[in-house]
C-alpha positions as CSV (number, residue, x, y, z in Angstrom):
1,X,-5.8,-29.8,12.4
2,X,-5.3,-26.0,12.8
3,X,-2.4,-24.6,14.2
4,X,-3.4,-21.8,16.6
5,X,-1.3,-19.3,18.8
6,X,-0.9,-15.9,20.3
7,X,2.6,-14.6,19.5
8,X,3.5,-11.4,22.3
9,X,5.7,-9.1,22.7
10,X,6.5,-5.7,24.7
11,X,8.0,-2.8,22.4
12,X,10.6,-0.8,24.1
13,X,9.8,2.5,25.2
14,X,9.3,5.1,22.2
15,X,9.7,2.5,19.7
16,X,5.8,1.4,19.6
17,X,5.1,3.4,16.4
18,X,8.2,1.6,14.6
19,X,7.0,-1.7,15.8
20,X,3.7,-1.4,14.4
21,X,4.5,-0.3,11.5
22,X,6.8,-3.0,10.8
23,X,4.1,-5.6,12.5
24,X,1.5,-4.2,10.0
25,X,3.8,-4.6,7.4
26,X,4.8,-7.6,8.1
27,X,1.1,-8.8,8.6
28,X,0.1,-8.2,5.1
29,X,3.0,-10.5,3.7
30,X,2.0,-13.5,6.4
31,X,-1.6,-12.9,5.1
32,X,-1.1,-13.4,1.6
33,X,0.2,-16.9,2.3
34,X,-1.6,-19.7,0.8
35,X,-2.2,-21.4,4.9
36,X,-2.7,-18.6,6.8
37,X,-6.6,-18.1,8.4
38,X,-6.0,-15.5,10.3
39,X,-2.8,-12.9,11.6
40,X,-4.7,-10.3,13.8
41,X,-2.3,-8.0,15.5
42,X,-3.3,-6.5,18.7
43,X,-2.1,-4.0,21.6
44,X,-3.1,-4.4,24.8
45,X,-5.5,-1.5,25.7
46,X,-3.9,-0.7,29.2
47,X,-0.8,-1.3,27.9
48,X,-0.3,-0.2,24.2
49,X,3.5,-1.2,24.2
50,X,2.4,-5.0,25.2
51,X,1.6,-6.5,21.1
52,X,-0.8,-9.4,21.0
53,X,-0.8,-11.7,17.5
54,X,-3.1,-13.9,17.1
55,X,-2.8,-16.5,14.6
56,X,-4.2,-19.3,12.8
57,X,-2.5,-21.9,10.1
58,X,-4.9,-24.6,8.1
59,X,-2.2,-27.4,9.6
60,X,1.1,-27.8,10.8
61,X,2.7,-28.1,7.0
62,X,1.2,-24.2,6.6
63,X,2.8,-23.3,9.9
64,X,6.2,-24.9,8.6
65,X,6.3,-23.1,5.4
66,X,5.2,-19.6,7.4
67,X,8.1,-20.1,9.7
68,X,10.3,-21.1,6.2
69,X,9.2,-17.9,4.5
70,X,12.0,-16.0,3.8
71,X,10.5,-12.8,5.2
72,X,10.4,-14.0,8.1
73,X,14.2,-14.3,9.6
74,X,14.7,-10.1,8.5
75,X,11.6,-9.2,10.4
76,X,12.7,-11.2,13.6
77,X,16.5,-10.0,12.9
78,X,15.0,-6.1,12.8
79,X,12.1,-6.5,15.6
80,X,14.7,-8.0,18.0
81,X,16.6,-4.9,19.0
82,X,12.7,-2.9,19.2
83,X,11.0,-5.1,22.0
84,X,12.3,-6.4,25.6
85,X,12.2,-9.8,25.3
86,X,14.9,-12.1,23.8
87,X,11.8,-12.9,21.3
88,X,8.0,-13.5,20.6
89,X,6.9,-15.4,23.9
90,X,4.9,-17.9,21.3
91,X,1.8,-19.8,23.3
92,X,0.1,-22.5,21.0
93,X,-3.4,-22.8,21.5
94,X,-6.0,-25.7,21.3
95,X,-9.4,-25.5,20.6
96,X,-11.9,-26.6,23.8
97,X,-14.6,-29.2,22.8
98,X,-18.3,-28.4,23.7
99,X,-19.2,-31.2,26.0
């Protein structure tokens, strides 16, 4: 089954352009691997500081080796100190059935 979420975040004030730089960066890494369907990165248009990622693994193994990438820990370690939250605020996603 797919693994789906919405990763968000809030970029501190006057650091949006560094945070999109280093989200579009980092997008064109995670969409080179082998599991990964889709990494769309998104502001929110009333609030262009407030990033929106939305993204989508063939399974659970792809998500595993996309959080195993090593990649991955220096762009959390360097996006930390840019945005307000502790982290991503990470909500997994299900797809609805039609009934």
């Amino acid at each position: 089954m797919k693994k789906t979420l919405l990763a968000e975040f809030t970029a501190r004030e006057g650091a949006e352009a560094e945070v999109a730089r280093m989200i579009g960066d980092y997008a064109l890494k995670v969409r080179e691997e082998e599991g990964n369907l889709a990494f769309d990165v998104y502001t929110k248009a009333a609030h262009p500081r407030a990033f929106w990622i939305f993204e989508v693994y063939r399974d659970e193994e792809a998500f595993q080796a996309h959080l195993n990438a090593p990649y991955g820990g220096p762009f959390n370690a360097a996006l930390t100190p840019l945005i307000e939250e502790d982290a991503s605020v990470l909500t997994f996603l299900d797809p609805v059935s039609a009934p």
